[in-house]
N, C-alpha and C positions, 0 to 999 in steps of 0.2 A: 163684557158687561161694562159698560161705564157711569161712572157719578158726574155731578157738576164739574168738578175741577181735575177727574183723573181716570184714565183707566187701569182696569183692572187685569193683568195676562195670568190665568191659573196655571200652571204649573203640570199641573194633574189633572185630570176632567171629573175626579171623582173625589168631593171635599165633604170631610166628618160633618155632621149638623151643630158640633158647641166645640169646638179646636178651641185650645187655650190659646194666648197669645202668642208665643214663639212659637207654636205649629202654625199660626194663619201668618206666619212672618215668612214660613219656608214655603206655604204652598201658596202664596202669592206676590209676584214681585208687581209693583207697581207702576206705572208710567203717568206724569201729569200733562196737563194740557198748559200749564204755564213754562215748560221747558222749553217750550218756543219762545214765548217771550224773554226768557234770560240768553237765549241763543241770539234775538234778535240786538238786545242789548250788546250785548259783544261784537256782534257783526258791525252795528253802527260804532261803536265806539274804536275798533277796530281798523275802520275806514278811515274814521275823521283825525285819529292819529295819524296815519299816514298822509294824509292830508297835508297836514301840519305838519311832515320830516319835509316833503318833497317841494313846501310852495314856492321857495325863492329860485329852485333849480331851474322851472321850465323860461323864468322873465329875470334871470343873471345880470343880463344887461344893466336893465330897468332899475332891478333892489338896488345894486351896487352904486346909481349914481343917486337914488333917494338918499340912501344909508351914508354916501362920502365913503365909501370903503373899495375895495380893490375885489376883482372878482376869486383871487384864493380866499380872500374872507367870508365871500359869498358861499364859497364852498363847503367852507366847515359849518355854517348853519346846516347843514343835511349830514355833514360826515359827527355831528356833536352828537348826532343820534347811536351812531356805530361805536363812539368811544364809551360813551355813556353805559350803551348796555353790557359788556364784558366784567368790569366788574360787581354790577349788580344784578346780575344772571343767579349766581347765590342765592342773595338775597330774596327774589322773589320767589326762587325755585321754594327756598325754605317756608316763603309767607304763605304760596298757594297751599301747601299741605300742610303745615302748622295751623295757620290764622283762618283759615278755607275762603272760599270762591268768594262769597259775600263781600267781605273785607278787601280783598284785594283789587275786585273788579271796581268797585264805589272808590278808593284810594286814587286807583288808576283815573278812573272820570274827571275825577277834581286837582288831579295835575294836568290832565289835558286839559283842561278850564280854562286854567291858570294859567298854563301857558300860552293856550291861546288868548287871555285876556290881556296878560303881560304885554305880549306882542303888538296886538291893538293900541293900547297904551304908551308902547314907543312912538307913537306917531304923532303925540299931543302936542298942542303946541309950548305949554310948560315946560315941556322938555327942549333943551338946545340941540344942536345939531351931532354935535360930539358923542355926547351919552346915545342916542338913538341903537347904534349897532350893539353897544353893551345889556342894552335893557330888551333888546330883539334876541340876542344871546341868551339871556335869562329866559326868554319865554320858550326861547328852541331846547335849552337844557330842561326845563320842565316838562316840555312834551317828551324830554330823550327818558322824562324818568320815570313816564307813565309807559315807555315803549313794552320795558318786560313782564310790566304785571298784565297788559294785554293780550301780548303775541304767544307769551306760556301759558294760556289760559282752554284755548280750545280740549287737548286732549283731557283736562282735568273735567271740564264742562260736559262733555260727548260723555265720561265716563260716572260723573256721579249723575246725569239725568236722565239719561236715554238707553233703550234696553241696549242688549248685545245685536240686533238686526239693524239697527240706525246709529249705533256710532262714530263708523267711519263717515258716512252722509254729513253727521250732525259738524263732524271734525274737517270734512271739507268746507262745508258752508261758512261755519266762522274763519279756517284759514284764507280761504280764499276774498275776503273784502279786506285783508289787505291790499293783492296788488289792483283789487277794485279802487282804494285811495288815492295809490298811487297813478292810475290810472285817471281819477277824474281832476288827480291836480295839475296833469302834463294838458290837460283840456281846459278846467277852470281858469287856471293863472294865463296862459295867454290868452283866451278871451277878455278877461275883464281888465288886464295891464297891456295896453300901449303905449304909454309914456308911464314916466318914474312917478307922474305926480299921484296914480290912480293904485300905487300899493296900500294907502289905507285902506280905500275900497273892497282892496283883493282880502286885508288881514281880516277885516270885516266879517267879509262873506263866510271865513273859514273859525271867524269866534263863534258868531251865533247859532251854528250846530252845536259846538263843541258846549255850549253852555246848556242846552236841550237835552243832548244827551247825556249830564253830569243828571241834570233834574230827575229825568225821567231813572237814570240807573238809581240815584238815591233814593226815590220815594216807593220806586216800582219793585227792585230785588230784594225781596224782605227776609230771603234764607239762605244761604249757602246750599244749603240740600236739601229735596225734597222729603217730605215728612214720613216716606217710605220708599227703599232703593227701588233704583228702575233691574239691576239682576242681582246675581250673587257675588260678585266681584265689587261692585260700587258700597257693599257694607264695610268688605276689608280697604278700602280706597286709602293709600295715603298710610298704610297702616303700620310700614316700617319708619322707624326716626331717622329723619332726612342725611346724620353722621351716615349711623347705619346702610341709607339705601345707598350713600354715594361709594361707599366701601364695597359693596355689592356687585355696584355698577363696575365699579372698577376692578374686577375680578371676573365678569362677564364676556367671555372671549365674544360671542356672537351680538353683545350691545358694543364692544370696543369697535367693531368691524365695520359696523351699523355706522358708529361715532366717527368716524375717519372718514368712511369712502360718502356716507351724504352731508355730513359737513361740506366736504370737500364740495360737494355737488350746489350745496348753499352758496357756497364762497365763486365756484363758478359761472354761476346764477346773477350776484352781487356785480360781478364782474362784466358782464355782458349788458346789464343795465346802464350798469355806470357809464362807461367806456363805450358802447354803441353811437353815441354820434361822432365824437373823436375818428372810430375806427371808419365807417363809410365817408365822411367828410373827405377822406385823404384822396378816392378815389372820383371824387367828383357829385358826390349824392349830398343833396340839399338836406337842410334840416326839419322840413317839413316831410320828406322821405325819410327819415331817420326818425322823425314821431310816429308818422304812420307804423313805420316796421316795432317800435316800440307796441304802439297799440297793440299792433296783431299779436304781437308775443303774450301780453295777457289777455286780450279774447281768449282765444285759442286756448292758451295755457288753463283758464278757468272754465271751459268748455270741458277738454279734456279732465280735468279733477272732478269734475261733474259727475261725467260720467264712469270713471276709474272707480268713484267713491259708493255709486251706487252696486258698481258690480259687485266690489267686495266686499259690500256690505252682505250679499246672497249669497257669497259663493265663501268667504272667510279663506279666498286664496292671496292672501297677502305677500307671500316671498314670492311667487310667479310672478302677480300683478307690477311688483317694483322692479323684480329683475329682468321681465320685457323691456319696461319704457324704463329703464336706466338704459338699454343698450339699445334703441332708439333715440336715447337723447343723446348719446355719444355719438351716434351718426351723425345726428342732425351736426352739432357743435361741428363734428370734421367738415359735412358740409359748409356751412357758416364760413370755418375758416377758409376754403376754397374761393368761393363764389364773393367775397367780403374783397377780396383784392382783386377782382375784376371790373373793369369801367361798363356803361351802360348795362347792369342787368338786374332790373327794378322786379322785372315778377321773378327770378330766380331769390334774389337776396327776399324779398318780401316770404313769398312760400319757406324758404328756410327760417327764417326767424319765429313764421305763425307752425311748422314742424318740433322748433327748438320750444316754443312755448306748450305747446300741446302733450307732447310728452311728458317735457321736463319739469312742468307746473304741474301734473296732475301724480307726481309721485310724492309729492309735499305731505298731503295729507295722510297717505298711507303708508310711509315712512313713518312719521309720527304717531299712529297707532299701532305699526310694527315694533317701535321701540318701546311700547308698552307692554305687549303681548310677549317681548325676548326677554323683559325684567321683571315681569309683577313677582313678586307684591309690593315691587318698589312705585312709591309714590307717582301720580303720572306728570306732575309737576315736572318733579326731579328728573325723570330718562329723559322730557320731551326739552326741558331748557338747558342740559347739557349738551344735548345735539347744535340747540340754537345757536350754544356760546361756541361751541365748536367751529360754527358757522360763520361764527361776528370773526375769530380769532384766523381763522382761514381766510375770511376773505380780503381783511387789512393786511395780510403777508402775500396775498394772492395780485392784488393791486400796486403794493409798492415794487413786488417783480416784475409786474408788466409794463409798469410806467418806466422804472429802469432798464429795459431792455429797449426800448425807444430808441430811435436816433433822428438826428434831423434831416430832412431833405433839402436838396437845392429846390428852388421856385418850380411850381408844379403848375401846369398851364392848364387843369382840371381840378385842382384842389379848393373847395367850397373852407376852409380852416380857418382863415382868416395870415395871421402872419406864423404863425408856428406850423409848418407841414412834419408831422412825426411818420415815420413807417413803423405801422402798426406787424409788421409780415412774422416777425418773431415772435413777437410777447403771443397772437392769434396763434399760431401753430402749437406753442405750449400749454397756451387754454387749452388747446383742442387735444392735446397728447396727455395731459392733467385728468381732462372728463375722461379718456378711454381708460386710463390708468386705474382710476380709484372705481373704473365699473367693473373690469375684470378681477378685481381683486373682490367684490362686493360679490360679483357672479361664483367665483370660486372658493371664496373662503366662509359666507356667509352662511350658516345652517343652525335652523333652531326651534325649539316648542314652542307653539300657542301656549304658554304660560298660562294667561287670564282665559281663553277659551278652557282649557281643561277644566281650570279648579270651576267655571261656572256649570260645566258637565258632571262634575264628581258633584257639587251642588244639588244639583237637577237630578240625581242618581236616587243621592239621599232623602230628597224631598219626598221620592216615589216610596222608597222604604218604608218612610214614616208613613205615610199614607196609605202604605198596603195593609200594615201593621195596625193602625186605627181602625180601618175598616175590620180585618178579624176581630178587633176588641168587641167591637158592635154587633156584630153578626150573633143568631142566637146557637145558641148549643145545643147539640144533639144527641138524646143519649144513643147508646149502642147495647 
């Protein structure tokens, strides 16, 4: 049955004719049709921050000689993002289940704004040459400060709005326009920057969303939650105090397990990004082979979650679903490190990277509502943005090993690098002994209850009780 703004899922097919309110609360859980819109909201927003981590990365060059700065400067405009979020992982984790969805997602909007407007703004000409990179700083710190009220927001989103059949979907869709930003910035920023003089153009290009979708989240998200839960589970949502659930969590052998080996997986991930054109450059592979294989890695990857998201949405096989494509993504990574130190093998290294993306991108999501399902009824904030920090904190210790294990080469009569030739041969092989590491451990040590499925089953149990029990009230009496 549906209204204007919502459907209706009964519970029961057999509903009393005058239920008081708390009975029409148990035997109907509700779905609206505006949860797509707050989904879409996040999605955009979601993107356009990412956007804004990644734009000076793909045209280094170019920024570096507008800005007067040195290309490690260049660097930490993208890496101010990764410092940023660590200590306020906290913080947001707290706002999302304290302050709710509303608050946080409209907050986040208008530090992207900001930031992206800040940015713009270094380009004035009242501004002198010196200040430029300081005040383009500010703007990448304010996009770093919208990063966590964004990126922790899907599991919380999937679970106060969408029933129990669509949350992992809902939690794919919004995780996955990240590496969709990331993806259109490695495209956007070289098309529109060929010389240093046309990065206003590019900061432009990347404010005027960003101020569209502040608009539209402000005027458009007018509740944190919908006026009635989409199951039984989205009532108690958030229900433990954020001290409390962290105390929880951390007593939870099968969320500590979770926290370790897909951290780690995060931080592997971070790692293969970053460091991908570094590592084929050495072996002669141009940087436009080194985008493309980028690209295919999030195709593919967002492909795969696609479809990952939809299965377990039907099937609620969440610990099979991750612990296939974890140990698929381990392959893939060993391959990667094999074929990564080989000279001419463009469709080999491509197929492994759009493999390494496919699997390894589409356990993202489902991890994430795994770590819901091993903790409820702790907040879904709190499990999902411990995993993320987990993520941030692995993968800056995961980087500074690999760039340390580095050594320099003599003159390489194939190396595309420019003046520094690194061999990449060691830090690649411990990536790749790292991913099989923390999957075997994840495959052997991991085991746990659907938490939140149960309690919406014992839910759903009791709904029917009540409803049997109504109907005898009703029913007429018989003498004997």
């Amino acid at each position: 049955m549906e209204n204007n703004d919502n459907e209706a899922r009964p519970v029961s097919p057999e509903v009393p004719r005058n239920p008081n309110t708390e009975l029409k609360k148990l035997l109907f859980f509700k779905v609206y049709k505006r949860r797509w819109f707050v989904l879409l909201v996040l999605c955009l927003l979601n993107c356009s921050n990412a956007t804004l981590w990644l734009t000076f990365a793909p045209v280094a060059d170019q920024s570096a000689q507008c800005l007067a700065v040195t290309l490690e400067e260049i660097n930490w405009l993208s890496l101010i993002y990764m410092v940023v979020a660590i200590p306020l992982s906290f913080v947001t984790t707290w706002m999302l289940d304290t302050l709710g969805l509303r608050i946080t997602l409209i907050l986040g909007s208008w530090l992207n704004m900001l930031g992206a407007f800040v940015r713009f703004f270094s380009m004035s000409e009242i501004l002198t040459l010196q200040v430029r990179y300081p005040v383009v700083m500010l703007g990448q710190t304010l996009g770093a400060l919208a990063q966590p009220l964004i990126i922790f927001t899907p599991t919380k989103l999937a679970a106060l709005w969408f029933p129990d059949h669509q949350r992992a979907t809902a939690n794919m869709i919004s995780s996955m326009s990240n590496p969709l930003g990331v993806l259109l910035a490695n495209i956007i920023s070289p098309w529109l920057v060929q010389t240093s003089a046309q990065i206003p153009t590019l900061l432009l290009a990347y404010a005027i969303p960003a101020c569209i979708i502040c608009l539209v989240a402000t005027v458009g998200i007018r509740s944190g939650l919908p006026p009635t839960p989409p199951s039984a589970s989205a009532e108690s949502s958030g229900s433990e105090p954020f001290v409390q659930g962290v105390k929880l969590l951390l007593t939870n052998k099968a969320y500590l397990v979770l926290l370790l080996c897909f951290g780690s997986g995060i931080a592997v991930f971070t790692c293969f990004s970053t460091l991908l054109e570094q590592i084929l450059c050495v072996q002669g592979y141009t940087n436009n082979f080194a985008g493309l294989c980028g690209a295919l890695f999030i195709l593919c990857g967002i492909v795969g979650a696609a479809a990952l998201g939809l299965y377990v949405d039907k099937t609620k096989r969440f610990i099979e679903a991750t612990k296939i494509n974890m140990s698929f993504t381990a392959l893939a990574c060993i391959g990667f490190s094999v074929v990564s130190l080989m000279q001419q093998q463009q469709v080999a290294v491509a197929a492994v990277c759009s493999l390494f993306g496919f699997f390894g991108f589409s356990i993202y999501p489902v991890a994430m509502e795994l770590s819901v399902e091993c903790s409820y009824p702790v907040g879904e904030a709190t499990s999902a943005g411990l995993i993320f920090l987990s993520g941030q904190v692995l993968s800056v210790l995961y980087i500074i090993l690999l760039q340390a294990l580095t050594f320099r080469l003599a003159d390489s009569s194939v190396s595309t690098c420019g003046n520094a030739v690194l061999s990449w041969r060691v830090p690649i092989l411990l990536l790749a002994g790292l991913c099989t590491l923390f999957t075997c451990c994840f495959i052997i040590c991991f085991h746990t209850r659907y938490r939140r499925l149960e309690a919406e089953e014992q839910a759903s149990y009791r709904t029917e009780r009540i409803n049997s029990s109504t109907d005898s009230d009703h029913a007429p009496s018989v003498d004997t």
